[in-house]
C-alpha positions in Angstrom: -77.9 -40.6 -36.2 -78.6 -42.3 -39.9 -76.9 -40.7 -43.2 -79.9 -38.8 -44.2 -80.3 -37.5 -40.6 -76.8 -36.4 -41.0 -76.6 -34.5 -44.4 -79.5 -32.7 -44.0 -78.3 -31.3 -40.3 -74.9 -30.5 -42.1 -76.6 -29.1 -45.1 -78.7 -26.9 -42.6 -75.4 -25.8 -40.9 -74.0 -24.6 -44.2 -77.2 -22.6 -45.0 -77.6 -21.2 -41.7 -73.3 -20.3 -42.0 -74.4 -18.4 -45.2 -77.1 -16.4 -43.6 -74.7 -15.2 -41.3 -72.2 -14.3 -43.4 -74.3 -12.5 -46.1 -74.5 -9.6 -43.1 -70.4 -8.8 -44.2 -71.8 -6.9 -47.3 -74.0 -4.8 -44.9 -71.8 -4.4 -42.1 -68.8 -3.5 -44.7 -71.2 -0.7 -46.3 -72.1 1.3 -42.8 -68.6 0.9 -41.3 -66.6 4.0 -41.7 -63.0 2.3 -41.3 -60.3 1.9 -43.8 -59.4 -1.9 -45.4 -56.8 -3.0 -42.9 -58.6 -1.4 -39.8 -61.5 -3.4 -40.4 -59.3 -6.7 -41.6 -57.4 -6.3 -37.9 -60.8 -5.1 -35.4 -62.7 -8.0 -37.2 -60.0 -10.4 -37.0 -59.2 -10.0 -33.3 -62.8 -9.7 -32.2 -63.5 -13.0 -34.0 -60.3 -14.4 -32.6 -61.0 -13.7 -28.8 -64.7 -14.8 -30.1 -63.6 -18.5 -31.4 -60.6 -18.7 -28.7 -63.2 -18.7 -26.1 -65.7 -20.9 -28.0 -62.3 -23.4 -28.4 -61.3 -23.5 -24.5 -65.0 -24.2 -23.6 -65.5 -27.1 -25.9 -62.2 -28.4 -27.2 -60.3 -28.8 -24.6 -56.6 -26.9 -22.8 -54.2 -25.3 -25.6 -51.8 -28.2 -25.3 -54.5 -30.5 -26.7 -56.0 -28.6 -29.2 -52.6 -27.6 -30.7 -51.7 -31.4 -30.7 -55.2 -31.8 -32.5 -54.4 -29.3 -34.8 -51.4 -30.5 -36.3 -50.0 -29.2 -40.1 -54.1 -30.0 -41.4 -55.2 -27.5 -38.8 -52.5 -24.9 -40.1 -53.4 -25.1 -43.6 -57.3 -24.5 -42.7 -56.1 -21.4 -40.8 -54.1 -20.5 -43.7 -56.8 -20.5 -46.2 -59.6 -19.5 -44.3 -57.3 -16.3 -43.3 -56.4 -15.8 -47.1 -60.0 -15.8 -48.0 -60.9 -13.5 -45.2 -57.7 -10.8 -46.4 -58.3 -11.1 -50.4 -62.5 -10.6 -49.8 -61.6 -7.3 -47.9 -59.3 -5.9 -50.0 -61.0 -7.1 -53.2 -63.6 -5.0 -51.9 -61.5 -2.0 -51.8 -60.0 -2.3 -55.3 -62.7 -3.9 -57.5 -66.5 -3.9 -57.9 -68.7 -6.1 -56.0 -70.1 -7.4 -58.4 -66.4 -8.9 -60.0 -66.1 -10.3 -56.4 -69.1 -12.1 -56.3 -68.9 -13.8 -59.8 -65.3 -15.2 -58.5 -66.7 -16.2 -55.7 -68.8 -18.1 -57.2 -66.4 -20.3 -58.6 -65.7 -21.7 -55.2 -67.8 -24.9 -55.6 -65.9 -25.5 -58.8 -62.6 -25.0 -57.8 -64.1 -27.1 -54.3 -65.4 -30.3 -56.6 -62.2 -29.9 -58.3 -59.7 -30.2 -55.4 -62.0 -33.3 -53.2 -62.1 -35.0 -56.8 -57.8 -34.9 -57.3 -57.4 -35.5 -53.7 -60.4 -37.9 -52.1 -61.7 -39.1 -54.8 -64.9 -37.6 -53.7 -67.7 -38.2 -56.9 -70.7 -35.6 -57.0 -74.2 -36.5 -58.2 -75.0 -35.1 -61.4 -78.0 -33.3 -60.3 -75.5 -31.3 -58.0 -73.3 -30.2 -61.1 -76.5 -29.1 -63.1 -77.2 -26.6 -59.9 -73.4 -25.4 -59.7 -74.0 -24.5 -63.5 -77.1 -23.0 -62.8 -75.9 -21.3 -59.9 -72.9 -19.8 -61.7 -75.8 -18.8 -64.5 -77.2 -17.1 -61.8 -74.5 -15.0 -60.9 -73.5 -13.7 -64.2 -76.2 -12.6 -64.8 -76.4 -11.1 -61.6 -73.6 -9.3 -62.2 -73.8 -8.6 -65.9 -74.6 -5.2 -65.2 -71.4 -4.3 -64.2 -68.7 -6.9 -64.4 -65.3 -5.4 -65.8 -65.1 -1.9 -63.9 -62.8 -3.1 -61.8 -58.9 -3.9 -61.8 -57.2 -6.8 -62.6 -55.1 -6.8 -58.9 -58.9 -6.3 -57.1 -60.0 -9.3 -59.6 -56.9 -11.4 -58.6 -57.6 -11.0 -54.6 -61.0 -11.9 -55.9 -60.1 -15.2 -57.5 -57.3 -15.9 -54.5 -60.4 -15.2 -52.0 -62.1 -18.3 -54.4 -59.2 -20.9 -54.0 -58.4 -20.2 -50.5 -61.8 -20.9 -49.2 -62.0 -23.7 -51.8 -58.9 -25.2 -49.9 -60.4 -25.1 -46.6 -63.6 -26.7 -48.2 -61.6 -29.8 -48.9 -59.4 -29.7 -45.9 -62.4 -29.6 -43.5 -63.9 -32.8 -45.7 -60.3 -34.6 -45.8 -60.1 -34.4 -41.6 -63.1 -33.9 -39.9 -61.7 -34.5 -36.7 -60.1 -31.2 -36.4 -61.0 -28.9 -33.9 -62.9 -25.9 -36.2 -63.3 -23.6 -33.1 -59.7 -23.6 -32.5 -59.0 -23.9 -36.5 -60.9 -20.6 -37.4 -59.8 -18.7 -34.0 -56.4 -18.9 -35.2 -57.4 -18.2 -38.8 -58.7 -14.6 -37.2 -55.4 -14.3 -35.5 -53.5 -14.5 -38.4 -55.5 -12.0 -40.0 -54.9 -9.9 -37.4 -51.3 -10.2 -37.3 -51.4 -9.7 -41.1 -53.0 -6.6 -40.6 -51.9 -4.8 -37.5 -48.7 -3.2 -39.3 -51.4 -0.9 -41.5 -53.7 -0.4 -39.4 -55.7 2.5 -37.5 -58.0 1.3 -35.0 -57.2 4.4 -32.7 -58.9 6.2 -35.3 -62.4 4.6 -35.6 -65.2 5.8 -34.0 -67.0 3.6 -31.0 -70.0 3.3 -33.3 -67.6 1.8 -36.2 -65.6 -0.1 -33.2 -69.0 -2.0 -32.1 -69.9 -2.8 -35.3 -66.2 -4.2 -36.1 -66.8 -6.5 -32.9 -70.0 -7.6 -34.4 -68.0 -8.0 -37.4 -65.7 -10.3 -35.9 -67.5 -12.3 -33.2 -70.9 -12.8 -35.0 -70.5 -13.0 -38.5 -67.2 -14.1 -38.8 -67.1 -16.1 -35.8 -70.4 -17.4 -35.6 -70.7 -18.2 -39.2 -67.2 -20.3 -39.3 -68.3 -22.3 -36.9 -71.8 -22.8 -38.3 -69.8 -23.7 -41.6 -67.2 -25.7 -40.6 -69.0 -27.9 -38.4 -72.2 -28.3 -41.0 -69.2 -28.8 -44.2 -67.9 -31.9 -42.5 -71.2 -34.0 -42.5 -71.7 -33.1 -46.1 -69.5 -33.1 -50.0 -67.3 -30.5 -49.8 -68.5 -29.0 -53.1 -72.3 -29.3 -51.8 -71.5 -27.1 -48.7 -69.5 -24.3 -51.4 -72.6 -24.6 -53.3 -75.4 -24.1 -50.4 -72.9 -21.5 -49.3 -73.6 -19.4 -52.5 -76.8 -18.5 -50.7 -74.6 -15.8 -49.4 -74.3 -14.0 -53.1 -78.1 -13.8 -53.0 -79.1 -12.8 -49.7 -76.4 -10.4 -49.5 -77.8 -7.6 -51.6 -80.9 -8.4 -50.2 -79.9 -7.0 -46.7 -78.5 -3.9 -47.7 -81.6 -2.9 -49.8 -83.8 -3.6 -46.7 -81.7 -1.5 -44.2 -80.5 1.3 -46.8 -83.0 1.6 -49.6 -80.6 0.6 -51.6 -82.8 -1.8 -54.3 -81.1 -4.4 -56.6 -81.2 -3.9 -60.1 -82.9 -6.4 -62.9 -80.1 -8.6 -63.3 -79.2 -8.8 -59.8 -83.0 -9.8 -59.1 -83.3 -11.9 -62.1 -79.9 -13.8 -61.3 -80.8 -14.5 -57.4 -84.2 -15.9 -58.4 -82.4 -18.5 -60.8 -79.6 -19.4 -58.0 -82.5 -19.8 -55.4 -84.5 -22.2 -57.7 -81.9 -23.8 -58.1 -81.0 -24.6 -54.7 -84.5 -25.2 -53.9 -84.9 -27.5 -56.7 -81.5 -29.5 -55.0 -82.9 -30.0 -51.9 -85.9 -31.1 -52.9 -84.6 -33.6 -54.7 -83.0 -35.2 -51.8 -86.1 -34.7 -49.8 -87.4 -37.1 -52.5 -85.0 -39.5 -53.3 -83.8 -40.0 -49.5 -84.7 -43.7 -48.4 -87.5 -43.7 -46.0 -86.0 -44.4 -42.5 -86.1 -48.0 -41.1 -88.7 -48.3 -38.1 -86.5 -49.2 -35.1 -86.9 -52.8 -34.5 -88.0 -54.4 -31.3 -86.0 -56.1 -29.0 -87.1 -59.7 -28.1 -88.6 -59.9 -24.9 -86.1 -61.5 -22.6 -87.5 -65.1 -21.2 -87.7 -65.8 -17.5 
């Protein structure tokens, strides 16, 4: 497969990872459990999910711990912190303060692959992370500040920790991700069993919790993590951000619930932007060599 072939099936990854995951805004809406409940139903259903998913394709448990290794760990780590500090961020902040720290994943993403692989961005990507995080203000302009600085914190933690994993996944791409995210979802379920209640929830809130778990959480890790290491890191935070836009978008089509001005007016600038990005590097990509013929062989 050439480089171009390559980015633009990671990029594609990434965007389909971002699709899935801007259903958590829905599901978390119509679910009727409490913060931790949902933290441990989602976390084990995505675990079981992604353990499965790591058997089938990565080998016995003796390899893919050997795979793992401390890189694997710290993935798991921050992939679980990001999953705990969205949740709960949730719970003590507004929405909109949790998606405009969110959004400074691709910065804080740039950041850590410039310190620590030397990793350079094109300048037409920075232009779209500024616009992006334009986009997103304004977005949330409406409301930012009616939350709580401990729900703003968890929001900003949720932005470093899945900025960590961003890098991690780009500094070892050899990691197994199935097995890497499964045990992310088990730590968040250990994390969250002591608190709580899942002999409380209702089947309804129980089968969405699975979905929770297994297809949006599941699915969309490993969408991400196998599309973010073919790609810069900070380009796969930055398609990712499609999640911010599309989000809202879902839970005005299923609940009525429409998106104000700002919110419209914001996700318009961040999807022009994106648009803009990729059609840049349908442009500028080099046209791909024809494949040359083999010599005839002589008798």
């Amino acid at each position: 497969m050439t480089v171009a072939a390559t980015h633009a099936r990671g990029a594609a990854l990434v965007a389909l990872a971002a699709l899935v995951f801007s259903l958590g805004g829905l599901i978390a809406r119509v679910v009727g459990t409490d913060a931790w409940t949902t933290l441990f139903c989602r976390g084990l259903s995505g675990g079981l999910f992604l353990g499965a998913v790591a058997l089938t394709i990565e080998g016995p448990p003796r390899t893919i711990v050997r795979r793992l290794s401390w890189p694997g760990l710290v993935l798991a780590v921050s992939f679980a912190a990001a999953s705990i500090c969205f949740i709960l961020a949730l719970q003590w902040t507004t929405v909109a303060n949790v998606l405009l720290l969110g959004s400074l994943a691709p910065y804080l993403t740039a950041l850590g692959a410039w310190l620590l692989l030397s990793e350079r961005l094109r300048p037409r990507t920075w232009i779209t992370m500024a616009v992006t995080l334009t986009g997103t203000a304004i977005m949330v302009s409406g409301s930012f500040g009616g939350g709580n600085l401990g729900g703003d914190l968890l929001g900003l933690g949720m932005a470093l920790a899945f900025a960590c994993g961003a890098v991690m996944i780009r500094r070892h791409p050899e990691l197994p991700m199935a097995a890497a995210a499964a045990l992310s979802n088990a730590l968040v379920c250990l994390c969250a069993a002591p608190l709580a209640s899942p002999g409380d929830a209702s089947p309804r809130d129980l089968a969405l919790l699975a979905f929770f778990g297994a297809g949006q959480l599941g699915l969309g890790y490993l969408l991400f993590t196998r599309g973010a290491r073919l790609i810069p890191a900070g380009e796969a935070t930055l398609i990712a951000q499609l999640e911010t836009v599309l989000g809202p978008l879902w839970v005005w089509l299923a609940l009525g619930e429409r998106p104000s001005g700002p919110t419209l007016a914001g996700g318009a600038l961040m999807m022009s932007a994106l648009a803009a990005h990729a059609a840049a590097d349908l442009v500028s990509r080099p046209p791909l060599a024809a494949p040359t013929r083999r010599p005839e062989a002589r008798a």
